[in-house]
LOSEGU-87540 format. One record per residue: residue number from 0; residue in one letter; chain; x, y, z of N, C-alpha, C in turn. Coordinates in steps of 0.02 Angstrom, whole numbers, plus 32768, in hexadecimal, padded with zeros to 4 digits. Atoms other than C-alpha are relative to their C-alpha. Layout:
BEGIN
- resi	resn	chain	n.c1	n.c2	n.c3	ca.c1	ca.c2	ca.c3	c.c1	c.c2	c.c3
- NUM	A	A	X	Y	Z	X	Y	Z	X	Y	Z
...
//
This chain:
BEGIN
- resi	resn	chain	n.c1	n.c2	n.c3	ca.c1	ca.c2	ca.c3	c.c1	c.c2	c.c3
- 0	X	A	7FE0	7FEB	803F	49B3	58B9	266C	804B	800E	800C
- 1	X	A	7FB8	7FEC	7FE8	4A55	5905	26C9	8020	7FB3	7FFB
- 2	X	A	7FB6	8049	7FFC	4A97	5841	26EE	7FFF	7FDD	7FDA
- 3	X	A	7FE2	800F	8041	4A7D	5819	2641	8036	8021	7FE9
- 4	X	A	7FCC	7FED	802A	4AD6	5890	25FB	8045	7FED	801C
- 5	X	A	7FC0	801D	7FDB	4B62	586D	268E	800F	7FB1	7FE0
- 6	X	A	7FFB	805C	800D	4B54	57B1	2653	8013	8003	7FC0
- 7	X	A	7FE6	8000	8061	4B77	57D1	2599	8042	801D	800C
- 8	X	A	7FC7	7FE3	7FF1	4BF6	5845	25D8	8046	7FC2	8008
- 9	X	A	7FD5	802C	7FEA	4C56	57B6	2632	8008	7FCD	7FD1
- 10	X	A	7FEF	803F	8049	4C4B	5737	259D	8025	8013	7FCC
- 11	X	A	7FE5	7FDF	8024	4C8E	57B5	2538	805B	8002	8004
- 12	X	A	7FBE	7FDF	8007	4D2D	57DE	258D	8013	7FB4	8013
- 13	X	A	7FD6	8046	8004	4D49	571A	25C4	7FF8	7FEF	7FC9
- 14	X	A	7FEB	8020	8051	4D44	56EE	24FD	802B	802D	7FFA
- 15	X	A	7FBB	7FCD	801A	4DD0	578E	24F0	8025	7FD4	8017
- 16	X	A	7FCB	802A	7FED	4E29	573A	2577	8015	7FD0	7FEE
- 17	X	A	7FF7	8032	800A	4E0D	569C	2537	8034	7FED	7FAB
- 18	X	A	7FE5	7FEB	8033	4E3D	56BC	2483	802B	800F	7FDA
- 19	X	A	7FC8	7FD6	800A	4EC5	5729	24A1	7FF8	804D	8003
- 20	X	A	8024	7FB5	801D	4EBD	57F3	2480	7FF4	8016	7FDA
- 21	X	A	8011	7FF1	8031	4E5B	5848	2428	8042	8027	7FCE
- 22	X	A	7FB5	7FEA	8022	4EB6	588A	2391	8004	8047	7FFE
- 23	X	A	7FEE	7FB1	8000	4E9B	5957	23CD	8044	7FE6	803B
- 24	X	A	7FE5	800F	7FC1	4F13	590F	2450	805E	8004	7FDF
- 25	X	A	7FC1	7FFC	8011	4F9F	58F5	23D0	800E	803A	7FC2
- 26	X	A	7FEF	7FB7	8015	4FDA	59B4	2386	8060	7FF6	800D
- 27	X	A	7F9F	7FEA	8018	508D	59E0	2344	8018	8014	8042
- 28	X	A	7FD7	7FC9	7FC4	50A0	5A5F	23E3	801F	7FC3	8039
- 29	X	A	7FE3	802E	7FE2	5097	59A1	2450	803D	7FD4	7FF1
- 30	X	A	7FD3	802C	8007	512E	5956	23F7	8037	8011	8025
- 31	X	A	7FC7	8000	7FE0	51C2	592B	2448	8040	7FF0	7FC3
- 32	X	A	7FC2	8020	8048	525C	593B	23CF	8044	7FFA	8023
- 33	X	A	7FE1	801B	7FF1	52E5	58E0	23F5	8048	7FEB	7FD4
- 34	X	A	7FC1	7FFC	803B	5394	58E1	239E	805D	7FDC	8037
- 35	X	A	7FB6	8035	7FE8	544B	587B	23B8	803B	8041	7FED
- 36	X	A	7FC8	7FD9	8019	54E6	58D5	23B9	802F	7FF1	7FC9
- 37	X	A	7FD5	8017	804C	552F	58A9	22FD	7FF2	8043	7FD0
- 38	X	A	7FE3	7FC8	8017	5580	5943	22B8	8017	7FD6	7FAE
- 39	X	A	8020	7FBB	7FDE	5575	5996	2251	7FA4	7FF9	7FF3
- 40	X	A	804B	800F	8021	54BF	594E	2232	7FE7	802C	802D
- 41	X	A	8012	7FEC	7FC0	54A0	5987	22E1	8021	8005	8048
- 42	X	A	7FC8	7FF2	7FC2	5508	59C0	237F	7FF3	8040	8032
- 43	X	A	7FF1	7FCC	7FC6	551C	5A34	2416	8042	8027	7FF2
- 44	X	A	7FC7	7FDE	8013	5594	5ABF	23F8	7FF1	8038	8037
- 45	X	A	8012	7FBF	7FDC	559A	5B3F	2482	7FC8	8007	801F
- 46	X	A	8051	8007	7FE0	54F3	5B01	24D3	7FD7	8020	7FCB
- 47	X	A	801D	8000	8044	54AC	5B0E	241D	7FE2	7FE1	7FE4
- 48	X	A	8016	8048	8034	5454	5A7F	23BF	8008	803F	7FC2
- 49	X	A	7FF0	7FE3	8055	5497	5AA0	2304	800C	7FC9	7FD8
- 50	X	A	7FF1	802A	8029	549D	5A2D	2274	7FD2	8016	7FD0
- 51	X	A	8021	7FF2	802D	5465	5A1A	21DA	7F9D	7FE3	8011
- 52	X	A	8059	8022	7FF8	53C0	59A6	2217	7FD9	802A	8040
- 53	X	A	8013	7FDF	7FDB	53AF	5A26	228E	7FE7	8041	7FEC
- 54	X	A	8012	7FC2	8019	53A2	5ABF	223E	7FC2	7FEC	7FD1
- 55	X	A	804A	8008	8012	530D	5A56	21CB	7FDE	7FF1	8022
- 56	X	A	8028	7FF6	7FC7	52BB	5A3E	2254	7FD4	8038	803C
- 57	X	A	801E	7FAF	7FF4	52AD	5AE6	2293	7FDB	800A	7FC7
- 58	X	A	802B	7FFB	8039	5279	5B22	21F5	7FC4	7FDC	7FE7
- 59	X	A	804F	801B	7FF9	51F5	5A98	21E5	7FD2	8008	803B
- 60	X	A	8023	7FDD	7FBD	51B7	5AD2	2298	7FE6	8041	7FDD
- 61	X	A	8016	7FC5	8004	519A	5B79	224E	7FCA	7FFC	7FCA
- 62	X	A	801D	8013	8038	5153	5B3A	21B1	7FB9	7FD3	8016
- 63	X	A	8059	801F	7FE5	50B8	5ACF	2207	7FF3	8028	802F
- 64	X	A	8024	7FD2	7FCD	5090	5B5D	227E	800F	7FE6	8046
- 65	X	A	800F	802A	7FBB	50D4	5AF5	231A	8036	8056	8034
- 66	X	A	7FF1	7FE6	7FD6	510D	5B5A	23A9	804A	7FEA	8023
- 67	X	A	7FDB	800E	7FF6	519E	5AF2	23C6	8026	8022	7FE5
- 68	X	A	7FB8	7FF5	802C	5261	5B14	237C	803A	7FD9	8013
- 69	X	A	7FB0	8017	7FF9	5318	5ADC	2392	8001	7FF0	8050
- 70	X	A	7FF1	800E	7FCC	5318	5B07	2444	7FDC	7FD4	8021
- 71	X	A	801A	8036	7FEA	5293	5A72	2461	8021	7FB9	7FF7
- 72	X	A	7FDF	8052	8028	5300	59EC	2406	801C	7FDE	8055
- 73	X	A	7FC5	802A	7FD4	5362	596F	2487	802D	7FD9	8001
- 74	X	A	7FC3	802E	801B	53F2	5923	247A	8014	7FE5	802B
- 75	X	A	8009	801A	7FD2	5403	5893	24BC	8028	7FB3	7FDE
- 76	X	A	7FF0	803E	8019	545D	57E9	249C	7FD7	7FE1	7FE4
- 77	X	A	802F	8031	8018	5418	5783	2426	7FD5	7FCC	8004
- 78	X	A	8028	8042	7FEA	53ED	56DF	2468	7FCF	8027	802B
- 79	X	A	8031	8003	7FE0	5379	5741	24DF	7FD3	801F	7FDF
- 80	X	A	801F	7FD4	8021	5339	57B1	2466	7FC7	7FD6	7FCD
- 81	X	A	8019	8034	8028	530E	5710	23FC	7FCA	7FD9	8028
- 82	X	A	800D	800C	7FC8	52CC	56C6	2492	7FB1	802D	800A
- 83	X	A	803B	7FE5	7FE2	5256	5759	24B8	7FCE	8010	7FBE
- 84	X	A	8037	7FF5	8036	5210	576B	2404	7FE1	7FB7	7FE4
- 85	X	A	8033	803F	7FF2	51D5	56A9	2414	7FCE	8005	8034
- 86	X	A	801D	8009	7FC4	5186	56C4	24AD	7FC4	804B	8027
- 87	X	A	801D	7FBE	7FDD	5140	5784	24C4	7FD8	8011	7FCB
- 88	X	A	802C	7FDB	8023	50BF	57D0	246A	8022	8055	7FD6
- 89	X	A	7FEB	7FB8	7FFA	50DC	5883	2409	805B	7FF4	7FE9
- 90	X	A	7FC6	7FE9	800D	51A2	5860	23E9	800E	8015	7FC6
- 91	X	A	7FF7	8013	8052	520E	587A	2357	8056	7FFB	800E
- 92	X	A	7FA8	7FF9	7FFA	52C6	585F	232F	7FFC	7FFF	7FD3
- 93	X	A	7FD8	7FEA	8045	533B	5899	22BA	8059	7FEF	8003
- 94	X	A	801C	8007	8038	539A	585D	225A	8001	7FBD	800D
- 95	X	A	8006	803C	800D	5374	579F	2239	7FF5	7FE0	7FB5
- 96	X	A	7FE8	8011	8050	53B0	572F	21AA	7FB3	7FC0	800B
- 97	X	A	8047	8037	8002	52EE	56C0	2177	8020	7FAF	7FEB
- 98	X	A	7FE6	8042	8021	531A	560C	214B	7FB8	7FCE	8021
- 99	X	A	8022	8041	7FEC	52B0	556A	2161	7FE3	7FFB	8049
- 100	X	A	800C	8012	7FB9	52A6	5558	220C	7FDD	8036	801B
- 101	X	A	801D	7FD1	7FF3	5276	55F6	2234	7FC7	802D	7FE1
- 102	X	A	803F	7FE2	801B	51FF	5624	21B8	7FCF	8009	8010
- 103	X	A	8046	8000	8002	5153	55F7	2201	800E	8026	8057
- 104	X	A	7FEB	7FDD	7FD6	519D	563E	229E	7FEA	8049	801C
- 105	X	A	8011	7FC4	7FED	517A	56E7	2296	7FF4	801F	7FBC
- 106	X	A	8025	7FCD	802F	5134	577A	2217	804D	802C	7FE9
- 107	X	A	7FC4	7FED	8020	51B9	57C0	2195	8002	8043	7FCE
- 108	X	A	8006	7FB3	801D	51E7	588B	2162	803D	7FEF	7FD2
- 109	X	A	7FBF	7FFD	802F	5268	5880	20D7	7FFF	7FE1	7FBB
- 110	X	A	7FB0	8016	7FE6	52EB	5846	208B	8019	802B	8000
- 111	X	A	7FD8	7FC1	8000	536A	58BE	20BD	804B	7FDD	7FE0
- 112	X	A	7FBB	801A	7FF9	5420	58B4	20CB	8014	7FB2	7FEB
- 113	X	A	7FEA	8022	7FF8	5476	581E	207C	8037	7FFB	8026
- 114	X	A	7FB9	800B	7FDB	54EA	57C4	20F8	800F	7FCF	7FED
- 115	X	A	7FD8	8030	802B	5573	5758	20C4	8030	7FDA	8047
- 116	X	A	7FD4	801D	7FCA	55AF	56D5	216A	8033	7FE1	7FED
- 117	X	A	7FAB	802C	8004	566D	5693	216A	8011	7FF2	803C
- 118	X	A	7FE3	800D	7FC4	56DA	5654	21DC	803F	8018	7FF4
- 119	X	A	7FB2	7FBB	8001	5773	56C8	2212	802F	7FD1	802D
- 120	X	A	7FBA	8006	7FDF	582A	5698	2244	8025	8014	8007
- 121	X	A	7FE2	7FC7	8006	58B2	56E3	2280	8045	7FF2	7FC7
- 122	X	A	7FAE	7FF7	803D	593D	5707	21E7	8021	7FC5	801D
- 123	X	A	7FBE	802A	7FD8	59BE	56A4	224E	7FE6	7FC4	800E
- 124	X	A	8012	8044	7FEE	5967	5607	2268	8018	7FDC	7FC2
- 125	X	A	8001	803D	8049	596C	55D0	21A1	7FDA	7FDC	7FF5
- 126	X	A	8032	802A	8000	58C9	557E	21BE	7FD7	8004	7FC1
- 127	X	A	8004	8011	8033	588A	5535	2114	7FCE	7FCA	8000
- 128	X	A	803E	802D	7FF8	57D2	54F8	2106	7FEE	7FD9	7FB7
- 129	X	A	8009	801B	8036	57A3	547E	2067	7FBF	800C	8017
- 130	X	A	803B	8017	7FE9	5703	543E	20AC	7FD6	800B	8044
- 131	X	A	8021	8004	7FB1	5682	542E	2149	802A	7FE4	8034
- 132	X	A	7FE2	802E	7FE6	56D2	53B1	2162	8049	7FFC	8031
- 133	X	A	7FBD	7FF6	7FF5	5783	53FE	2191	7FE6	800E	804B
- 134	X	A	8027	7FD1	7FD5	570F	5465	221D	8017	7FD4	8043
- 135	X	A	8016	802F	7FBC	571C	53C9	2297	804D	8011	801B
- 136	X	A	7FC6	7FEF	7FF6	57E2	5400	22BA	8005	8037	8021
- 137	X	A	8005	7FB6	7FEC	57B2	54A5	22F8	7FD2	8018	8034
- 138	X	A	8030	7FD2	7FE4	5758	550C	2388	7FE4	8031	7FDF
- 139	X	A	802E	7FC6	802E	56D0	5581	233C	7FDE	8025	802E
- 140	X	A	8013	7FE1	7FCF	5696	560E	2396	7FC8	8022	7FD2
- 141	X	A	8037	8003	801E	55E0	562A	2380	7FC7	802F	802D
- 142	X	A	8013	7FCE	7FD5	5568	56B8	23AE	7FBC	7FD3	8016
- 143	X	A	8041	802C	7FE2	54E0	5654	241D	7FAD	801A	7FC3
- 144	X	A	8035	7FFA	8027	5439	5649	23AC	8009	8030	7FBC
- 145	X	A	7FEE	7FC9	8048	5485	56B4	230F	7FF1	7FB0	7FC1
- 146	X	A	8009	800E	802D	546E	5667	226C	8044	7FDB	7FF6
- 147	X	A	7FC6	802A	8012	5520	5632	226E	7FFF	7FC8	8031
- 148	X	A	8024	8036	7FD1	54F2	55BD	22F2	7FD5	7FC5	7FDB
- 149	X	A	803C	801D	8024	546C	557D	22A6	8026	7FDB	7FBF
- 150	X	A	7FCC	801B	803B	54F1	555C	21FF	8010	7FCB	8012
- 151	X	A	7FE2	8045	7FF4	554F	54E5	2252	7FDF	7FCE	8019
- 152	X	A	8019	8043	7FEB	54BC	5477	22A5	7FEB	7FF0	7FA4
- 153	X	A	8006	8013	8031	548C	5488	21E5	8032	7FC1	7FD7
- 154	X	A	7FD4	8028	8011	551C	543F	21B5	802B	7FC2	8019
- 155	X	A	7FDD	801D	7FD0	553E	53D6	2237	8038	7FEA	8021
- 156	X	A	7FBC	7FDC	7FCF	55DA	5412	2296	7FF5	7FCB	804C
- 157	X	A	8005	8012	7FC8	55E6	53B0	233B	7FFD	803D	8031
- 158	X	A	7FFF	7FCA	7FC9	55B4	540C	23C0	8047	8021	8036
- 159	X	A	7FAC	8005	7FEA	5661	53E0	2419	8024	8039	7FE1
- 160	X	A	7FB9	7FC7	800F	56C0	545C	23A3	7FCE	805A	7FF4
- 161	X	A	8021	7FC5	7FF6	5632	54FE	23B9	7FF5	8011	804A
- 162	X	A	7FF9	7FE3	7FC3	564D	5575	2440	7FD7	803C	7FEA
- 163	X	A	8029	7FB7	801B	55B6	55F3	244A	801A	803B	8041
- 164	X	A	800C	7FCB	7FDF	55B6	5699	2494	7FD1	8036	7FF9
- 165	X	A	802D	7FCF	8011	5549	5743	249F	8008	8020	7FC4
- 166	X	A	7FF6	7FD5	803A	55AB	57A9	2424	8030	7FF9	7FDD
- 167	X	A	7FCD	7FFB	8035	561B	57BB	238A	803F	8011	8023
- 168	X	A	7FA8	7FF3	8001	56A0	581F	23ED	801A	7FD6	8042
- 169	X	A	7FDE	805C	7FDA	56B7	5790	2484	800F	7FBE	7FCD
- 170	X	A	7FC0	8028	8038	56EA	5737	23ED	8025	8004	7FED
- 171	X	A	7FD1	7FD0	8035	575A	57A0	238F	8034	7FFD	804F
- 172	X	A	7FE1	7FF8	7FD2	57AC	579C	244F	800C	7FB4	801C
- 173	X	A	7FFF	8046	7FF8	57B0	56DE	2467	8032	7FEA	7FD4
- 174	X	A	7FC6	8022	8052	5808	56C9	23B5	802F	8028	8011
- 175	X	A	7FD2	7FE0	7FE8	5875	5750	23E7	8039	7FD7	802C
- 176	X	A	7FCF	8027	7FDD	58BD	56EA	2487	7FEB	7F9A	7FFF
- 177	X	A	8003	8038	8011	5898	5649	241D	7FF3	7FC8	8027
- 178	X	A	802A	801F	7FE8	5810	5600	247C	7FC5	7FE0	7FD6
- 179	X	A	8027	8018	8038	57BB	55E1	23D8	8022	8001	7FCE
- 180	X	A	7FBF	8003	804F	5816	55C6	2334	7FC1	802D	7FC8
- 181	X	A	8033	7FDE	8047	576E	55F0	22C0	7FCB	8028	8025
- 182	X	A	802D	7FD2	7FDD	5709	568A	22E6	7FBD	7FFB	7FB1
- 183	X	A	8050	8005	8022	5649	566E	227F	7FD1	8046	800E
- 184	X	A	8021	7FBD	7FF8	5606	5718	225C	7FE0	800F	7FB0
- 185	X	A	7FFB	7FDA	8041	55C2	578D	21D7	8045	8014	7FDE
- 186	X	A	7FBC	7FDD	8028	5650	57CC	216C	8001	8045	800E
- 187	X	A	8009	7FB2	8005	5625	588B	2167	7FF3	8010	8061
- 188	X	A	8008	7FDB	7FD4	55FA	5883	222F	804F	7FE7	801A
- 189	X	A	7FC2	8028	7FDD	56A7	5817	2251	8033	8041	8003
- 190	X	A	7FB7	7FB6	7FFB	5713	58AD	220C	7FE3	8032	8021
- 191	X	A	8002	7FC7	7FD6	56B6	593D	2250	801D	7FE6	8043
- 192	X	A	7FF3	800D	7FB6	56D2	58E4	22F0	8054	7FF9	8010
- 193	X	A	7FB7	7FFE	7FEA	5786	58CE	22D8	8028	8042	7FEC
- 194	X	A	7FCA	7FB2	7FF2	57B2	5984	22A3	7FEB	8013	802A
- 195	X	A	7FFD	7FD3	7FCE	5751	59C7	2327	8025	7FF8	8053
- 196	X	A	7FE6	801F	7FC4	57AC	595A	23A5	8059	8017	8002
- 197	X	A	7FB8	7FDC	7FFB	584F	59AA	2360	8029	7FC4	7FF2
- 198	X	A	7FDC	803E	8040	5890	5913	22F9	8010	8009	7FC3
- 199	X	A	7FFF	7FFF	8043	58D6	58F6	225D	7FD6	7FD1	7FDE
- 200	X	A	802E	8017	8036	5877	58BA	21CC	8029	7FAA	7FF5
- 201	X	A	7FCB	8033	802A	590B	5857	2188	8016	7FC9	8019
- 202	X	A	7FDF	803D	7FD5	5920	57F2	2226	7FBB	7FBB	7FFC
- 203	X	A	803C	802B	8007	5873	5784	21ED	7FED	7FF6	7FCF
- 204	X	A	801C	801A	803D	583C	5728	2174	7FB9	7FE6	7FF6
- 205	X	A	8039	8032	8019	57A3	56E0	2121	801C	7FBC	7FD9
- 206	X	A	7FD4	8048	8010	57C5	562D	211F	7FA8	7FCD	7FD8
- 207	X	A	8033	801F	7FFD	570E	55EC	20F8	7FC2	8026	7FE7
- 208	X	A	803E	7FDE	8012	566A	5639	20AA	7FCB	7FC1	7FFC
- 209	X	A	8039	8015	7FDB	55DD	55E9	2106	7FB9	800E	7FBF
- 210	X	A	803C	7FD9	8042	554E	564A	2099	7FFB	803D	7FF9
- 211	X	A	7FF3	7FCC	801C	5552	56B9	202B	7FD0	8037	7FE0
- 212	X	A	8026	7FC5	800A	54E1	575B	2022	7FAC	7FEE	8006
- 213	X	A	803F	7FFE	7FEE	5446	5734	2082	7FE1	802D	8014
- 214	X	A	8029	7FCE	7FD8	53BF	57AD	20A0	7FEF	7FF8	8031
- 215	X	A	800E	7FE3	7FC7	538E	580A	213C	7FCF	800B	8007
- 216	X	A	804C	7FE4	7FFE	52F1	5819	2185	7FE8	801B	803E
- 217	X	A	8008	8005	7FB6	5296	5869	2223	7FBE	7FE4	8009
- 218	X	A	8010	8046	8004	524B	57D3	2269	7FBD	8031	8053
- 219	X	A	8059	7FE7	7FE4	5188	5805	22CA	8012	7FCC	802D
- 220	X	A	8016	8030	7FE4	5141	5795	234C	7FBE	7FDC	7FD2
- 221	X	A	800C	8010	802E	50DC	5735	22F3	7FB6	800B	800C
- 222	X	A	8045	7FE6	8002	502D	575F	2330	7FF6	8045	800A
- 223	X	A	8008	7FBC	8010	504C	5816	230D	7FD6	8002	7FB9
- 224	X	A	8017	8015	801A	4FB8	5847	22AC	8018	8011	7FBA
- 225	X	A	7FE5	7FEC	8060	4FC9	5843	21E5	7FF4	8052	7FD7
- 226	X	A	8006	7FAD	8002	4F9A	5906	21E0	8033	8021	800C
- 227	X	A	7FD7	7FDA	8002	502C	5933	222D	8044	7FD9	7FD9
- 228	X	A	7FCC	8016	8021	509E	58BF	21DC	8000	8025	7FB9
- 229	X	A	8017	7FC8	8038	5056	5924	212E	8022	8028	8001
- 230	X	A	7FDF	7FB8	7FF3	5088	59BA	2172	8046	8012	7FF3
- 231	X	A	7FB7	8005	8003	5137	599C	218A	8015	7FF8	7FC8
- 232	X	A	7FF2	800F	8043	5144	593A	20E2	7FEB	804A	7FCB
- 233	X	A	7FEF	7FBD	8031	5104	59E7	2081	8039	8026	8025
- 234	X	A	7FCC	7FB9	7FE7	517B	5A5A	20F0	8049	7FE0	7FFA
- 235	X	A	7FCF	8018	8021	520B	59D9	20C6	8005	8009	7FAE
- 236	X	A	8007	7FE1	805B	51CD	59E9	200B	801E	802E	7FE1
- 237	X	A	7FE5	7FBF	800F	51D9	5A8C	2013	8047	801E	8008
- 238	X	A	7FA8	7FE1	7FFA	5286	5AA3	205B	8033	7FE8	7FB9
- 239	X	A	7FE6	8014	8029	52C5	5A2D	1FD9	8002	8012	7FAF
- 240	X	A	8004	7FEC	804B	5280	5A7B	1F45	7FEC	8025	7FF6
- 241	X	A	800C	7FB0	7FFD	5257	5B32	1F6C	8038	801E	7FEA
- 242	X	A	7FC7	7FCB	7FFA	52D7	5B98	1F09	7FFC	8042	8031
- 243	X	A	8000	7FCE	7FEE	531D	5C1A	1F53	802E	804D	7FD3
- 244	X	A	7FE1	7FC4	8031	537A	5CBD	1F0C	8037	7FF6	7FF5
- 245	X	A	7FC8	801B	8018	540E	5C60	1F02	7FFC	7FCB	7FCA
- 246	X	A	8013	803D	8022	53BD	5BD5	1E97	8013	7FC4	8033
- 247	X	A	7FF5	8047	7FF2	53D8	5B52	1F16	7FC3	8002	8041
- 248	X	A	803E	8018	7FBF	5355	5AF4	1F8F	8023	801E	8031
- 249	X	A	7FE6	7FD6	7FC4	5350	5B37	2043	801A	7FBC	801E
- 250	X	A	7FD4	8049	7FDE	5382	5A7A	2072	8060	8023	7FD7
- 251	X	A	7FB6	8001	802A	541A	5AA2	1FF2	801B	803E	8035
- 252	X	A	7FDD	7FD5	7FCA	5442	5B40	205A	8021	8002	8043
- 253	X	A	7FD7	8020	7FB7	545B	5AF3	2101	8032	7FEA	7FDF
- 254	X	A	7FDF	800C	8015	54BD	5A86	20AF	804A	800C	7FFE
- 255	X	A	7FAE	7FBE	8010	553B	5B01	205A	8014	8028	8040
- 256	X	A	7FFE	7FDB	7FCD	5531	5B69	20FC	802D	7FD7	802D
- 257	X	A	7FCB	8042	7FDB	5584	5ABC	215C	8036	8000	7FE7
- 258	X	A	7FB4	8007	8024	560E	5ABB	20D0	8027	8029	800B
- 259	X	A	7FBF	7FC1	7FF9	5641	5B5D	20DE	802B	8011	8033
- 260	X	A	7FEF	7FF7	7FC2	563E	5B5D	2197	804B	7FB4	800F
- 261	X	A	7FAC	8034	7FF6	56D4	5AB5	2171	7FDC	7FC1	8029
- 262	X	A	8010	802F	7FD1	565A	5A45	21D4	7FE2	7FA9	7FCF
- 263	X	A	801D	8020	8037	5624	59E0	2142	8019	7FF0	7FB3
- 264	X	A	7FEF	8012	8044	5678	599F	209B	7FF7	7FCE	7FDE
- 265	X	A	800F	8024	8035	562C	5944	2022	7FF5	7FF6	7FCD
- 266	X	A	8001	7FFB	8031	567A	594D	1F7E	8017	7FBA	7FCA
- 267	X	A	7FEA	802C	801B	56D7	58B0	1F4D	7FDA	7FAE	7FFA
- 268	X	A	802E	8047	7FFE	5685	57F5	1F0B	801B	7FDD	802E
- 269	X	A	7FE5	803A	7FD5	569F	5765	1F77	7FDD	7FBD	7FE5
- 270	X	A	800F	8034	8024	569D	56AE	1F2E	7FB7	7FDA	8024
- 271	X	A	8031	8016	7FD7	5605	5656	1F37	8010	7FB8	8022
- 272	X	A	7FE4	805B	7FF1	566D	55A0	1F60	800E	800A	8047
- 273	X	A	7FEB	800B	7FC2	5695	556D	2008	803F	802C	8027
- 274	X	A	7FC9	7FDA	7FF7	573A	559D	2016	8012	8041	7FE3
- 275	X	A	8013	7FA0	7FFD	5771	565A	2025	8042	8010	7FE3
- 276	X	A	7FB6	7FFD	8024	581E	564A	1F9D	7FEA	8049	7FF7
- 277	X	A	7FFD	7FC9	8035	57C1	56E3	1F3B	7FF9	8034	801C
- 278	X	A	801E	7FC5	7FDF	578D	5764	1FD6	8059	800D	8004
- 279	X	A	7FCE	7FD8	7FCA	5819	57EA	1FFB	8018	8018	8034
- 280	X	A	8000	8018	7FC3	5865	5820	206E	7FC9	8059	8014
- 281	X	A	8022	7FD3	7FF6	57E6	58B8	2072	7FC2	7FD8	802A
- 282	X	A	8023	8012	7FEA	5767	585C	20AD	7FB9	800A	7FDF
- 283	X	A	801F	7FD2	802B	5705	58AF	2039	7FBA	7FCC	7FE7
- 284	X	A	8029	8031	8034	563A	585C	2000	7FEA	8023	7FDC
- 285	X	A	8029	7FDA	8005	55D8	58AE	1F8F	7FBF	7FED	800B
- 286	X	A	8035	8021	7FEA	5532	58B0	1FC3	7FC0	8027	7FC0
- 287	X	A	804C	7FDC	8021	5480	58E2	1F54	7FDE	8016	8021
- 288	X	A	8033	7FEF	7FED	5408	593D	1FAA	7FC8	8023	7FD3
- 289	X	A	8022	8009	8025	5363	591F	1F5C	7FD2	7FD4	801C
//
């Protein structure tokens, strides 16, 4: 009777193995969260993680009962971060723009944050984009596996004139000693990155609007199970449309809390056409959160 039951035993756990794991195996407390340095969404300040997709993230940690917080996040270049949430079980990253390609990819918490990609030049160049087409005249500096990446194989840019790197501000430092003519970023993370680098505003332009006010999402591994993807989606719900005693969502509060702190402005429209005649020189998008 004993080396039956041993014998059922062993068929048991080689169909787990075989299978995959069971699903007590995948729990909130096992995720690995994983985040890019693109301010002010998300950044290191003082050996800090702070942003706005950071601070919902905590808060949704507290809100599904997980044991994690902030000080679990990692920040980590993108391409590997992208990299490890194809390939690892349990991840998650934040933030990621959904499109086509990536859809069946992985499991989706949002939409958050619209972002709005352009391409930046410096004042003094005079550089004057009509079309895609102008693009082939120019080096473009491109954050390895970002969404703006991804734009130009969309559009098909020769590879010849895209130069990738890890991050936004080894760009913003390339265009600087005009090793790249067009820097391909968010709009709202391009300027934080150039006041906090102790630049002027006025010395850069938006020459180009790529796309205009895509939602944000934080992007699962994709065999994370559908229980906890739930979870997240009510405790995002809730941030977004829980008044508070101010009348505004607790998403809206981070938010305002970023503005005040100067790290974040997004009051002015920006055209939805190609070219960037109608943006100021504020830099200014407005965004909906909703």
């Amino acid at each position: 009777m004993i080396r039956t039951y041993c014998h059922a035993a062993v068929i048991v756990f080689s169909a787990l193995c075989f299978f995959g794991k069971p699903a007590w195996g995948n729990s909130i407390d096992d995720l690995i969260l994983m985040t890019e340095s693109l301010p002010p969404l998300n950044y290191e300040q003082n050996g800090e993680l702070k942003g706005i997709s950071v601070d919902l993230m905590d808060k949704m940690l507290q809100m599904v009962g997980s044991k994690l917080s902030r000080k679990d996040i990692q920040l980590m270049p993108w391409a590997r971060a992208y990299r490890n949430l194809q390939e690892k079980d349990n991840t998650v990253l934040f933030l990621m723009n959904r499109n086509q390609a990536r859809e069946n990819l992985f499991k989706w918490v949002g939409p958050l944050i619209p972002l709005t990609y352009v391409m930046i030049a410096k004042k003094e160049r005079g550089i004057r984009l009509d079309s895609v087409n102008d693009f082939r005249h120019y080096r473009i500096g491109v954050v390895s596996k970002d969404l703006g990446e991804l734009l130009m194989k969309e559009m098909n840019v020769d590879s010849n004139n895209i130069e990738s790197v890890s991050s936004g501000e080894l760009n913003l430092a390339k265009l600087n000693r005009h090793r790249i003519d067009l820097w391909n970023y968010g709009a709202a993370g391009a300027k934080w990155i150039i006041l906090q680098n102790g630049y002027k505003l006025q010395d850069y332009e938006i020459v180009y609007v790529l796309k205009n006010k895509l939602p944000s999402f934080f992007a699962f591994h994709i065999n994370t199970s559908d229980e906890i993807i739930i979870k997240f989606k009510n405790a995002l719900n809730r941030l977004k449309t829980k008044p508070s005693k101010t009348g505004l969502s607790e998403l809206e509060k981070i938010v305002e809390r970023y503005e005040k702190e100067g790290e974040l402005r997004v009051e002015h429209s920006i055209s939805n056409k190609g070219t960037a005649t109608s943006i100021n020189n504020d830099w200014d998008i407005r965004s909906t959160f909703h």
